[in-house]
C-alpha positions as CSV (number, residue, x, y, z in Angstrom):
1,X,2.1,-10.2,31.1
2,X,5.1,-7.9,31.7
3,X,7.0,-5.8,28.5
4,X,9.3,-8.2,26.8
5,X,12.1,-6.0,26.4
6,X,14.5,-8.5,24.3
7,X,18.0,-7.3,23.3
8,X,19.1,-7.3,19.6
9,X,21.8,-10.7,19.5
10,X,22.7,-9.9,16.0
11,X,25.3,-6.8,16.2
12,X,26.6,-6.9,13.2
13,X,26.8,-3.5,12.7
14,X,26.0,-1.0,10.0
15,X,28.2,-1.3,7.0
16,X,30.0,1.5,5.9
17,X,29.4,3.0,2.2
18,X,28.3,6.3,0.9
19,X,24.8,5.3,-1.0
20,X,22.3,6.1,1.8
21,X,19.2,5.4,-0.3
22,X,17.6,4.0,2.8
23,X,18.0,5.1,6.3
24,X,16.7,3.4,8.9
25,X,18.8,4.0,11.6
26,X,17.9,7.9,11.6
27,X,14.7,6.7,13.3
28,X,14.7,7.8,17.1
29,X,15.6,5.0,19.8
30,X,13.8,5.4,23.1
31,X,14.6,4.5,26.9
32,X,12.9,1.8,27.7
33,X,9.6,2.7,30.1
34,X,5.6,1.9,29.9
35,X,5.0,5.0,27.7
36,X,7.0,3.2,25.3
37,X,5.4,-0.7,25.2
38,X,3.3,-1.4,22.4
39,X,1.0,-4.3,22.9
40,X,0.8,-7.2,19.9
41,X,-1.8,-9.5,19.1
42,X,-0.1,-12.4,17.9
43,X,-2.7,-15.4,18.2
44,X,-0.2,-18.2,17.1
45,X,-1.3,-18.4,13.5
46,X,2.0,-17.0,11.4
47,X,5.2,-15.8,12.0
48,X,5.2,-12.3,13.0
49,X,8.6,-11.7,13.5
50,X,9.4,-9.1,10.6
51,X,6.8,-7.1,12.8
52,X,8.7,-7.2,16.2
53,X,11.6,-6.6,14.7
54,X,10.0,-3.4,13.1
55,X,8.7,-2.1,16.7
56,X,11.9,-2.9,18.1
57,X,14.0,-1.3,15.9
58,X,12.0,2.1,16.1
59,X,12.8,1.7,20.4
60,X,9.6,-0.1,21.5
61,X,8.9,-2.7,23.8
62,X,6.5,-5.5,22.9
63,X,3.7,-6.8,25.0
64,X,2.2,-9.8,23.8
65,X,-1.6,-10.1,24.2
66,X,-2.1,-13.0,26.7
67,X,-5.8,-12.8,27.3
68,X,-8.9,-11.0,26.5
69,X,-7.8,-8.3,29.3
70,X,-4.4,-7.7,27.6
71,X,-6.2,-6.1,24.7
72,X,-8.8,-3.5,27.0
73,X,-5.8,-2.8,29.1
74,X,-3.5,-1.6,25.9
75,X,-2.6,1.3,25.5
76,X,-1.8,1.4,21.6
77,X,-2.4,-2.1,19.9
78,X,-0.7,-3.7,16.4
79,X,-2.8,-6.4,15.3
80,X,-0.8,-8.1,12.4
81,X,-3.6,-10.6,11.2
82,X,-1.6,-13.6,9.1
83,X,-3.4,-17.0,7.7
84,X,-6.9,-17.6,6.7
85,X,-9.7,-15.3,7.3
86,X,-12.3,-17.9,8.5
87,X,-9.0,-19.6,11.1
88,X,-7.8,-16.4,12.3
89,X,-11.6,-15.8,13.6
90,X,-12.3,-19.0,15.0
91,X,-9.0,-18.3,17.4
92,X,-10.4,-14.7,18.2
93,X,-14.3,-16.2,18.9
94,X,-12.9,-19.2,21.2
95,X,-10.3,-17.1,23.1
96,X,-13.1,-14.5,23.2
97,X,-10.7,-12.1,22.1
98,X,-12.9,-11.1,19.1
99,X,-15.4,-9.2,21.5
100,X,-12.4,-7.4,23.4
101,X,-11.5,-6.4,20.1
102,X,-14.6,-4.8,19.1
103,X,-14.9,-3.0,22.7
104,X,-11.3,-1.9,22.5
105,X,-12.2,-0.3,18.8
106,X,-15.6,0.8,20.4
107,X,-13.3,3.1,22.7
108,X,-11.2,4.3,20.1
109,X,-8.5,3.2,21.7
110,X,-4.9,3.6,19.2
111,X,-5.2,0.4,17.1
112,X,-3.3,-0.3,14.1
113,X,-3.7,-3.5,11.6
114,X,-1.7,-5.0,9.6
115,X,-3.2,-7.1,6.2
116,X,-5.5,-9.6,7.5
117,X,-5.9,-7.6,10.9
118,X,-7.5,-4.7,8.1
119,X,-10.0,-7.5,6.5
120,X,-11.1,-8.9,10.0
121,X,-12.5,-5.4,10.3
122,X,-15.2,-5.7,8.0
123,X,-18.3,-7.5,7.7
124,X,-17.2,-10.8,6.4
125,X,-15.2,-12.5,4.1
126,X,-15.7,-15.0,0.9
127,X,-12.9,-16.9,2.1
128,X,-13.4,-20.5,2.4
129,X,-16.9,-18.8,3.3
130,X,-19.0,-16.7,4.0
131,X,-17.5,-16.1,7.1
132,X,-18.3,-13.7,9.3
133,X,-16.1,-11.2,10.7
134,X,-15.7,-8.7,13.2
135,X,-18.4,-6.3,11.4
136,X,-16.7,-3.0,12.4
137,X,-16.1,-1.9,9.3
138,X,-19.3,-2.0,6.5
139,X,-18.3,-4.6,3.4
140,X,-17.2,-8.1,2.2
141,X,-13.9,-9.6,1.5
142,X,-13.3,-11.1,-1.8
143,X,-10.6,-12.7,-3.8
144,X,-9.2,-10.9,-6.5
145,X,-10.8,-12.2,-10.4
146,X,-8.1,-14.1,-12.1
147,X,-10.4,-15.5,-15.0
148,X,-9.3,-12.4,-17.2
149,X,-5.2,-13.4,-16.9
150,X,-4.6,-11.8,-13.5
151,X,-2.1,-13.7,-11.5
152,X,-3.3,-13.7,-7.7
153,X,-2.1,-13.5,-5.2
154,X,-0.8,-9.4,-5.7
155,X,2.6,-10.1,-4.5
156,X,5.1,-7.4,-5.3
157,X,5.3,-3.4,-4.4
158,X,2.3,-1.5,-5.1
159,X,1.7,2.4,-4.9
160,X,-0.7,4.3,-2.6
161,X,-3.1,6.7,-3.8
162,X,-3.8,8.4,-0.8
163,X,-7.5,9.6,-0.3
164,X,-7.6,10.8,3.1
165,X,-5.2,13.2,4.7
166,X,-4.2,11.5,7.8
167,X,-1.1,11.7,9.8
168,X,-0.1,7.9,9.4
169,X,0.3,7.9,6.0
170,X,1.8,11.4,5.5
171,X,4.1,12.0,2.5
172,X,3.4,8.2,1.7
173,X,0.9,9.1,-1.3
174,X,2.6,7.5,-4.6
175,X,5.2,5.5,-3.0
176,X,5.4,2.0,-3.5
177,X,5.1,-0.3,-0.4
178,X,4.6,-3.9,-0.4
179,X,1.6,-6.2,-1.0
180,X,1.1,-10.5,-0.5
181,X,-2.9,-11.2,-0.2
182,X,-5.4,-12.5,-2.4
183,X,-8.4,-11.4,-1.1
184,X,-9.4,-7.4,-0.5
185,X,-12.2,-5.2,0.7
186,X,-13.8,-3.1,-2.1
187,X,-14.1,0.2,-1.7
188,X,-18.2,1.3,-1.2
189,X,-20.7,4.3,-0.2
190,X,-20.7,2.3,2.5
191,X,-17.7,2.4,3.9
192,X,-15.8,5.7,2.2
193,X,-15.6,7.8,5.3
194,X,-13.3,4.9,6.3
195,X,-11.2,5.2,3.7
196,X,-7.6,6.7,3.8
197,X,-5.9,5.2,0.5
198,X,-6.7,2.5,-2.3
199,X,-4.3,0.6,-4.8
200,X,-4.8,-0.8,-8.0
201,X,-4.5,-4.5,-9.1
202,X,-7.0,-5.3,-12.1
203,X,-9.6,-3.0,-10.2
204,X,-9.0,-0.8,-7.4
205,X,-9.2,-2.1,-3.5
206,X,-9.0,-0.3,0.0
207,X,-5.4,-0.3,1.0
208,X,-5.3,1.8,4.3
209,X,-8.4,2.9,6.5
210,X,-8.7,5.4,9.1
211,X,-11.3,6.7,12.0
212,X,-9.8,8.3,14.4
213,X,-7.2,6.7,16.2
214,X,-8.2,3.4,14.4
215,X,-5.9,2.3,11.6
216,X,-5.4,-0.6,9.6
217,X,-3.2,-1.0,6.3
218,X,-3.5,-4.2,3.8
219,X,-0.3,-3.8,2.7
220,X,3.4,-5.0,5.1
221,X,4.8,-1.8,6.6
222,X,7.5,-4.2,8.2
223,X,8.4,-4.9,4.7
224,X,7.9,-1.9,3.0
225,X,11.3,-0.4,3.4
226,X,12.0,3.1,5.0
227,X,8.4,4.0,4.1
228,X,7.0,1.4,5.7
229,X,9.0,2.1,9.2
230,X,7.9,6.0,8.6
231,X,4.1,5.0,8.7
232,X,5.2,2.2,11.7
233,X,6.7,5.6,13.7
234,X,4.0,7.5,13.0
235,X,1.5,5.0,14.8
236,X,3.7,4.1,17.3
237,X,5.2,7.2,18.6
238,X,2.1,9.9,17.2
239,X,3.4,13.0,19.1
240,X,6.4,12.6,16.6
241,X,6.6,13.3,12.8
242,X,8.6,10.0,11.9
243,X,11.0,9.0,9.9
244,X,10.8,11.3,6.5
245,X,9.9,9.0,3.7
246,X,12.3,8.9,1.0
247,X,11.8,10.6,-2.2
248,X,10.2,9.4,-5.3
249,X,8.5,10.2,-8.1
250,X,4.9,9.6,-8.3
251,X,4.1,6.3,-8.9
252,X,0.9,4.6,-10.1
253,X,1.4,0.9,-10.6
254,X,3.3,-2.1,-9.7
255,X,6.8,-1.0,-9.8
256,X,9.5,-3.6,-11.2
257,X,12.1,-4.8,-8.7
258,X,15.5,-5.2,-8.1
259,X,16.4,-8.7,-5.7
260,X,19.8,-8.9,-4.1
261,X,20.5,-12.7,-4.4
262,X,23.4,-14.2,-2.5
263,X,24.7,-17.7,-2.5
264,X,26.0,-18.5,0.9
265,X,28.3,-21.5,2.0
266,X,30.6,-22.6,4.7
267,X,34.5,-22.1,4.0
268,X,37.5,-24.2,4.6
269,X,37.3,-23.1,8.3
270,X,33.5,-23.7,8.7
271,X,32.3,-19.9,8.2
272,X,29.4,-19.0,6.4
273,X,30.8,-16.6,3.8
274,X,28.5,-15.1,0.2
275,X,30.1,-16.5,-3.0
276,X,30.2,-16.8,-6.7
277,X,31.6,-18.9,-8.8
278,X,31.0,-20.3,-12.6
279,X,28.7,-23.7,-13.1
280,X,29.3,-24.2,-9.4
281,X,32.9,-23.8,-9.0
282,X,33.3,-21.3,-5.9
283,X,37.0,-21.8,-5.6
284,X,40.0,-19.5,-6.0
285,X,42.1,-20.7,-9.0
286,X,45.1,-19.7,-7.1
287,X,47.6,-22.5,-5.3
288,X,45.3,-22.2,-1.9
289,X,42.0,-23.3,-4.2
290,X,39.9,-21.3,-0.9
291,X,35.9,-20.5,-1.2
292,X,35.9,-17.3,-2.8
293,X,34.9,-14.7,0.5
294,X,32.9,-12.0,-0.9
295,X,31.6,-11.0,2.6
296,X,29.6,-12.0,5.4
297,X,25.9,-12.8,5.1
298,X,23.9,-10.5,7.0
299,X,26.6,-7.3,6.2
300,X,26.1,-7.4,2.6
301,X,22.0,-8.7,3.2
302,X,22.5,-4.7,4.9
303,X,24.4,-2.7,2.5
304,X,21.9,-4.1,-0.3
305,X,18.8,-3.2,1.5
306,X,20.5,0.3,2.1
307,X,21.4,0.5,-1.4
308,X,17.9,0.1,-2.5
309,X,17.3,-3.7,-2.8
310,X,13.7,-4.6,-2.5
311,X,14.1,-7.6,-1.9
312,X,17.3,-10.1,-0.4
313,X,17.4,-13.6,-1.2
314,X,19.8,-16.2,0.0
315,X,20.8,-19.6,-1.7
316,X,22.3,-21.8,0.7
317,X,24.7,-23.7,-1.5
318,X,26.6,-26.1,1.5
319,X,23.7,-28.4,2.4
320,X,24.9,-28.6,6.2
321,X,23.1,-32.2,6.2
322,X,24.7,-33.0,9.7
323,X,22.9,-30.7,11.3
324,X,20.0,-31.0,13.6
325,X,17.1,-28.5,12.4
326,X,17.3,-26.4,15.1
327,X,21.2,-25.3,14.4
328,X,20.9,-24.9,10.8
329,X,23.5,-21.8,10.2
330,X,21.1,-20.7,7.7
331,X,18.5,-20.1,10.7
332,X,20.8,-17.8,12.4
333,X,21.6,-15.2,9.2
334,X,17.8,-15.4,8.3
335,X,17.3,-14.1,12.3
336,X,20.1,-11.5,12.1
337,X,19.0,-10.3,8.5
338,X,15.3,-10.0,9.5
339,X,16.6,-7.7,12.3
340,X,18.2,-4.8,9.9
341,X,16.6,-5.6,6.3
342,X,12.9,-4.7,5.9
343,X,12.2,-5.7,2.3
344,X,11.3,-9.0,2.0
345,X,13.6,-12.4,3.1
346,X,13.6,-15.1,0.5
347,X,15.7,-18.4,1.2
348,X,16.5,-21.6,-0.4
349,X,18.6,-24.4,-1.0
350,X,18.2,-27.8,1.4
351,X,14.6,-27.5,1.4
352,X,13.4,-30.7,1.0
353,X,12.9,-34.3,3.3
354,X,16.1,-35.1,4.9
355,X,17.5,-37.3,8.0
356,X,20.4,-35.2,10.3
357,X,23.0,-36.8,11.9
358,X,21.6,-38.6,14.6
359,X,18.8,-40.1,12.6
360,X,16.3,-38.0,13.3
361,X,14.2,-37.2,9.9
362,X,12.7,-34.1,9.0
363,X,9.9,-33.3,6.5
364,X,10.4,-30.4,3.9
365,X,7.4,-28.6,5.4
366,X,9.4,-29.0,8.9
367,X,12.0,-27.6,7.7
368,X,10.3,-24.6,5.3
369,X,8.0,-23.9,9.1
370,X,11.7,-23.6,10.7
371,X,12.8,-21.0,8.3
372,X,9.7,-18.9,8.2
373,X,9.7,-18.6,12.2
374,X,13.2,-17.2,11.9
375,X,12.6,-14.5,10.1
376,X,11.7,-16.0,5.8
377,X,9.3,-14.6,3.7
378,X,9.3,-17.1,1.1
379,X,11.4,-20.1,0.5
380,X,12.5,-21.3,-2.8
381,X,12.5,-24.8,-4.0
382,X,14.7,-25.8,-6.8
383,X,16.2,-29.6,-7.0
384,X,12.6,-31.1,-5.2
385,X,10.4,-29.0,-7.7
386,X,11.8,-30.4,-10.2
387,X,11.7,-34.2,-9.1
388,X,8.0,-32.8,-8.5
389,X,7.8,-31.6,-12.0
390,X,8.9,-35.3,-13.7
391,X,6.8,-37.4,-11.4
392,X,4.3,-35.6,-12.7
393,X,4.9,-35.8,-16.2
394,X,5.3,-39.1,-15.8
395,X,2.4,-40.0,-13.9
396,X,0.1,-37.0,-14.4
397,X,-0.9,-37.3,-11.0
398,X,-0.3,-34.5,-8.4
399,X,0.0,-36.5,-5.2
400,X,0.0,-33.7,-2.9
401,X,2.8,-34.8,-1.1
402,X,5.7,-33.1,-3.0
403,X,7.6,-30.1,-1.1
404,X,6.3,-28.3,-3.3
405,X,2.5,-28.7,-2.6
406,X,2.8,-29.3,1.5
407,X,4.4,-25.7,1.7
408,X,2.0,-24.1,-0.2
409,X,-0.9,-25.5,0.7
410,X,0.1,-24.4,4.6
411,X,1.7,-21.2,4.2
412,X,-0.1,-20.2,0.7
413,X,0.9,-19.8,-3.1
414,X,2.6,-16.6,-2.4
415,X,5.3,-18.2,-0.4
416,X,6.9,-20.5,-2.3
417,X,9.3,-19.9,-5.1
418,X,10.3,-22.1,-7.5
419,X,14.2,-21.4,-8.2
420,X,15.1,-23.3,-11.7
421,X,19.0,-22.8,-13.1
422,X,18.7,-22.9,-16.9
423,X,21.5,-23.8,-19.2
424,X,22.1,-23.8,-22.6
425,X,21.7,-27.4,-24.6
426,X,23.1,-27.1,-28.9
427,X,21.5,-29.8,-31.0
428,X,21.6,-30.4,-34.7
429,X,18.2,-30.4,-35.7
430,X,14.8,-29.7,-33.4
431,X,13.6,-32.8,-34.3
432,X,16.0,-34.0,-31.7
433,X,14.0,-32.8,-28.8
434,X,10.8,-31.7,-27.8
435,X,11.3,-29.1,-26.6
436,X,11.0,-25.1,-29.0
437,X,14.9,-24.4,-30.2
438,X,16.4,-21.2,-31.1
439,X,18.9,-20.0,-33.0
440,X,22.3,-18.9,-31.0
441,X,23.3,-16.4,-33.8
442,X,27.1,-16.1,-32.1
443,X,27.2,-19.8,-32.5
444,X,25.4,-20.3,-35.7
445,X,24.0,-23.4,-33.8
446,X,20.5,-24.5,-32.4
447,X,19.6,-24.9,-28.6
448,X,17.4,-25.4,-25.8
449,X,17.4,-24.9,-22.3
450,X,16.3,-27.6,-19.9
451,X,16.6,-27.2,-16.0
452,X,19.7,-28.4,-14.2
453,X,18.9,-28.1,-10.9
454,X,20.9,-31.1,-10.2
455,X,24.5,-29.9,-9.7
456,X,24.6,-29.8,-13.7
457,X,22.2,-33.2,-14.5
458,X,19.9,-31.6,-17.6
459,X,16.3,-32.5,-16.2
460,X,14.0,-33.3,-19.4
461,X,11.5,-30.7,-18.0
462,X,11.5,-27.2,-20.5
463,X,11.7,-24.0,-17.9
464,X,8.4,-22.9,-19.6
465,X,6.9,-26.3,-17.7
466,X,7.0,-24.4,-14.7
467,X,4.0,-21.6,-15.7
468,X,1.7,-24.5,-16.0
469,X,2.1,-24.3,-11.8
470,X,1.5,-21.0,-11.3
471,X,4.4,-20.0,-9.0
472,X,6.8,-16.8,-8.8
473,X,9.8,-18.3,-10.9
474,X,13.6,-17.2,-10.6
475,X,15.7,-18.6,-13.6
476,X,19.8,-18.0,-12.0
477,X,22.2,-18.6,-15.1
478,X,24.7,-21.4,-14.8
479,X,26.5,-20.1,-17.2
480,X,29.1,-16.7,-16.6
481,X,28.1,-15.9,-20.4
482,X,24.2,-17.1,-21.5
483,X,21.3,-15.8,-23.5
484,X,17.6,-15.6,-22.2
């Protein structure tokens, strides 16, 4: 198993602009050489392409762990642990990479995980479980409470309250960096010496651990912005300082976020360009009637994530029906934009059952797997959750087969969105609908707002419907004026 030494495809340069909030590219590039080949443990259960991307764009080559042997022979190890506790360790115990792992820790050989790869550490986990894991670390694995109100899974950016002075996560105490899980180890007297940094959600948890030259964080450095590639340099390159964190001020808590969301489509001449446009109507009003151009895709994806965007999401509003799943234009930004934005990726639009142009049908869950393995953190389902939603009004049976609940049930709660477009509906009186009215005091009139997911079709489903499922919700206006 040589150094996979792959060349960035997407050049799409860094665009220009004086706000340099974030500043990734002031992180050292290296020749290429041995010294500078990380190995990564990928075992085939998730995407783990954020992560690559991270270690390539701080001048690393990548390694990928073959066999058992790969692992002894490394010289510095990322283990970014994705999927189900109880899965990941049945792949480790079969391939017998599990005991190469403890051997290589044993050595205290450079090791650094990454969110599950920190919880197969410990004892075990109450995961579909008990199950056992690799019992390095002393302590158990359990899922956050939500019988008080707390929403699980902690998805969102989170700050570190660092206990431990260690060289990875220097100048990171207070920042925020970002968190998807819904289990977590607890700290213990047990396990304290381990313990570089905790985080809060409802009680407090182990974020980061340290011993030596083994590290492992719960949190997504590959998402986590400019702090997270700081901590990433630190591990990967340890003779070095790394990238200097950006300022803040202290932070305790989940920190409220700001989401770039773009809606892209094809133009007259087939390019994939970002638009706007009011209740669906992208066009110029000028005699050429051209998509409005507001930029490309992945360049503004850039400049936002520079400005300070913590998270990008893109809306693909063209459909692209014709095309097998393979060459979906949307596949190719989501690869280029996961190769210069490290916030999170969010996509939607088209993601539901659908037949291409040579017959071939795809599933939604095809098509949301295709999307993740280029680069997606979440995909959001708008027009499908809401056929979803009615069925199940109608029937009050959830079949399990909806977009919806395939997607979730695969990747997990935390990676599905459900995108709703709310517009404003005036009626005379409430008893004209069931749904709560308010008064529009500008209008002196009553309304309501139903979902209209469906190119402007109201949907009889209230956007309040939606809690009842428990997903992350984004409401986008219809409307250039409206009232929340």
């Amino acid at each position: 198993t040589g150094a996979a030494n792959h060349p960035l495809p997407c050049s799409v340069g860094r665009p220009k602009g004086t706000n340099q909030r974030r500043r990734p590219a002031s992180l050292s590039v290296r020749a290429s050489s041995d010294a500078n080949t990380v190995t990564l443990l990928d075992y085939g259960a998730g995407n783990v392409r954020s992560v690559r991307n991270a270690i390539r764009h701080l001048g690393f080559n990548i390694r990928d762990v073959r066999s058992p042997e790969d692992i002894l022979a490394a010289d510095r190890l990322v283990f970014p642990g994705v999927g189900a506790f109880g899965s990941a360790m049945d792949v480790l115990n079969r391939t017998g990479m599990a005991d190469a792992l403890r051997e290589y820790i044993r050595r205290d050989r450079p090791f650094l995980g990454i969110c599950l790869g920190l919880q197969l550490l410990f004892d075990s986990s109450e995961e579909n479980g008990p199950v056992s894991g690799l019992g390095v670390i002393p302590g158990v694995v359990r899922r956050f409470d939500s019988s008080e109100g707390l929403i699980v899974p902690h998805i969102g950016w989170n700050a570190l309250q660092i206990t431990k002075d260690t060289q990875l996560l220097q100048g990171a105490d207070g920042h925020h960096v970002y968190f998807v899980h819904s289990y977590h180890a607890l700290p213990s007297d047990a396990n304290r010496d381990w313990i570089s940094s905790t985080c809060n959600y409802g009680e407090s948890f182990i974020s980061s651990i340290s011993m030596g030259n083994i590290e492992a964080v719960q949190f997504h450095p590959e998402k986590s912005g400019a702090t997270g590639l700081s901590i990433f340099e630190k591990f990967l390159s340890p003779n070095s300082s790394g990238a200097k964190a950006p300022a803040h001020r202290k932070a305790s808590k989940l920190a409220k976020r700001v989401i770039a969301c773009l809606d892209v489509r094809s133009n007259d001449n087939g390019d994939l360009v970002v638009t706007k446009g009011d209740q669906y109507d992208v066009r110029d009003h000028s005699s050429s009637k051209e998509v409005r151009n507001l930029g490309k895709p992945v360049e503004l994806a850039s400049q936002y994530y520079i400005d300070g965007a913590d998270e990008v999401s893109f809306l693909n509003i063209t459909g692209f029906r014709a095309f097998p799943l393979g060459d979906l234009p949307m596949l190719e930004v989501l690869r280029c934009a996961s190769e210069k934005v490290f916030v999170p990726l969010t996509v939607g639009g088209g993601i539901r059952d659908f037949t291409d142009g040579s017959g071939r049908y795809y599933s939604s869950l095809e098509v949301a797997s295709e999307y993740f393995r280029s680069g997606a953190d979440k995909i959001s389902i708008g027009s499908d959750a809401v056929f979803a939603a009615e069925a199940y009004l109608q029937t009050g049976v959830k079949t399990g087969k909806s977009s919806l609940e395939q997607i979730s049930r695969v990747y997990g709660n935390q990676a599905v969105v459900v995108s709703i477009d709310p517009r404003r509906v005036y009626v005379k009186s409430p008893d004209e609908v069931q749904f709560r009215t308010v008064k529009v005091s500008s209008k002196g009139m009553l309304a309501y707002i139903p979902c209209t997911n469906l190119r402007f079709k109201c949907s009889h489903i209230s956007c309040t419907f939606f809690r009842s499922i428990r997903r992350r919700i984004c409401m986008v206006p219809v409307h250039s004026k409206w009232w929340a």
